[in-house]
C-alpha positions in Angstrom: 32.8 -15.9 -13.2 31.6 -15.6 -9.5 30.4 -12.0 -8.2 29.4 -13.1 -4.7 25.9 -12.0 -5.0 23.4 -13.9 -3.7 20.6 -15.0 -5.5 17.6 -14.2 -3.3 19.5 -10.4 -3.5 19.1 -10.1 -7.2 16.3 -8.4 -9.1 17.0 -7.8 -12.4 15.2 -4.9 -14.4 15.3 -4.5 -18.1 12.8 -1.9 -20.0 11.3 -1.2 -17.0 10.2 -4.6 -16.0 11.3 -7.0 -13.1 12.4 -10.0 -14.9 10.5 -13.3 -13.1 13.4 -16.3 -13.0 10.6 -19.0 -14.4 10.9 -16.9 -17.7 13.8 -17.2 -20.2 15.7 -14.2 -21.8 14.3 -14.4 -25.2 10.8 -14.2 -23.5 12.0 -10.5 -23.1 13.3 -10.2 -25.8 17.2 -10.0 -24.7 19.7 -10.3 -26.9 23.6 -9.8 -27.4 24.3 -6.4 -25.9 21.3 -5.5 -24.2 21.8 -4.4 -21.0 19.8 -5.7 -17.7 20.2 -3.2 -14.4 20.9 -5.7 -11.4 19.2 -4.2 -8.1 19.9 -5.6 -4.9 17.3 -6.8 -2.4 17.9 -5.1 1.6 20.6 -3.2 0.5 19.5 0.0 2.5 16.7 2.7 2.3 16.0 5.3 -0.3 13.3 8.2 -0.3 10.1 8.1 -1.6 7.1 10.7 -1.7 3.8 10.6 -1.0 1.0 12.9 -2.1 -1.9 13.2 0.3 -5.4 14.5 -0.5 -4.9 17.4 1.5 -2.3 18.9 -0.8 0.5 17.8 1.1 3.5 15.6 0.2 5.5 13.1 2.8 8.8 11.8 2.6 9.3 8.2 3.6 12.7 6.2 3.9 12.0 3.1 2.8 13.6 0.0 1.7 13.1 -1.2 -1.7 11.9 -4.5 -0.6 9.0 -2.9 1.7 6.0 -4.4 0.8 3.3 -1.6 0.0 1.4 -2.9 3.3 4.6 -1.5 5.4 4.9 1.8 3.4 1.0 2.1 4.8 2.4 1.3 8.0 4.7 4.1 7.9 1.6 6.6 7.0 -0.2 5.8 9.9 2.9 6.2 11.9 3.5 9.5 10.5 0.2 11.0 9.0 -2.5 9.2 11.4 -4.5 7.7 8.5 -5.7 3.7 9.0 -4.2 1.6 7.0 -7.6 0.3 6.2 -8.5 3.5 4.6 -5.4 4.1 2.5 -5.7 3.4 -1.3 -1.9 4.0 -2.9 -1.0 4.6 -6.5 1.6 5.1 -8.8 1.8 5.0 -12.5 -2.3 5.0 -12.4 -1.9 1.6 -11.0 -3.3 0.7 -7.4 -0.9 -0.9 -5.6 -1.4 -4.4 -3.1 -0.6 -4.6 0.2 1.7 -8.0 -0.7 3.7 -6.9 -3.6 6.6 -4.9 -3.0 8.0 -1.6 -4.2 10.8 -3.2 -6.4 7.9 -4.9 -7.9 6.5 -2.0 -8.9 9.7 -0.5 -10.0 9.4 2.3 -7.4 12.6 3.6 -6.9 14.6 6.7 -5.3 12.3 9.6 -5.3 9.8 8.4 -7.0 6.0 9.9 -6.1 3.3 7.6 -4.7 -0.5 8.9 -4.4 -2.3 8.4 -1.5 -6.3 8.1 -2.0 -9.0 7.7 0.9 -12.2 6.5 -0.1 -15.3 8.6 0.6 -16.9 8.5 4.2 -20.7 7.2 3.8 -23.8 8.0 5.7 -25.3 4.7 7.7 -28.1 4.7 9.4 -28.3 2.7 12.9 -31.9 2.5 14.5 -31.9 1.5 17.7 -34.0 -1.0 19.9 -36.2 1.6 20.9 -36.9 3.3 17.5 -34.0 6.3 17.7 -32.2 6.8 14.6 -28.4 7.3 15.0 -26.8 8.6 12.0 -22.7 8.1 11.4 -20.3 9.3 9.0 -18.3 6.0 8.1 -15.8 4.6 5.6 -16.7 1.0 3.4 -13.2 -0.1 5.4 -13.9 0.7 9.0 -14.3 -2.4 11.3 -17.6 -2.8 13.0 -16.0 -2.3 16.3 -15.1 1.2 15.1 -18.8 1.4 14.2 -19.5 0.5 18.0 -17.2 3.0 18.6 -18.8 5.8 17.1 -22.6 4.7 18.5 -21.0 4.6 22.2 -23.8 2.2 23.6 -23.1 0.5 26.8 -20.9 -2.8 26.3 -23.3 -5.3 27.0 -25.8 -4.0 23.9 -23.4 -3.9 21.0 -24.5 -6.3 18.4 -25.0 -4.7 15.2 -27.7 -6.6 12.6 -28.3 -5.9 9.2 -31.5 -5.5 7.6 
């Protein structure tokens, strides 16, 4: 029986798990009359939430085969926030940047949370003696630490003691 869907389209779902193709059916324990939901890869966008620290909650449209390193892409875009510093979860699960929200089982209106880690207090002494104190997170780059000292370009090498 031929249903014109193309394999690289199909995900199939059953008890709440994406079924991996290496693994057979009795693996998960499938049997006569179970039934599988079929979802279909790029087949347009649904809504999803996200909760922000700051007691507020965005609505993104998203594709269910968005990796979680685009939905923090769309964050920025809409929010502001690095995608460095963004931390997402759902089901008390961190989510990585690779994996995708179908394979995570995210699906229409479903709630992400958004966590940024804590900012940290460095200390930066200078070449002559001055202590510079910043506010800065365990993800920023050490250009945005340059940033945030504002010392002439020629003198911005940063060592650690």
């Amino acid at each position: 029986m031929d249903h014109d869907i193309p394999l690289y389209q199909q995900q199939l779902l059953f008890k709440d798990k994406l079924l991996e193709n290496h693994r057979t059916l009795s693996y998960y324990d499938i049997h006569m009359q179970s039934r599988v939901l079929l979802f279909l890869r790029g087949t347009g966008s649904m809504k999803i939430f996200v909760k922000l620290p700051i007691v507020k909650t965005v609505t993104l449209k998203v594709d269910p085969n968005d990796t979680i390193k685009d939905i923090k892409m769309k964050i920025n875009d809409k929010e502001h926030i690095k995608v460095v510093y963004q931390q997402l979860v759902f089901d008390n699960i961190q989510l990585e940047d690779n994996k995708t929200l179908l394979d995570y089982n995210i699906q229409q209106k479903s709630t992400l949370e958004l966590f940024i880690p804590d900012e940290m207090q460095v200390y930066i002494k200078t070449q002559n003696g001055k202590i510079i104190t910043l506010a800065v997170h365990p993800n920023d780059f050490i250009e945005d630490v340059k940033i945030k000292i504002e010392l002439p370009g020629l003198k911005k090498q940063l060592f650690f003691c």
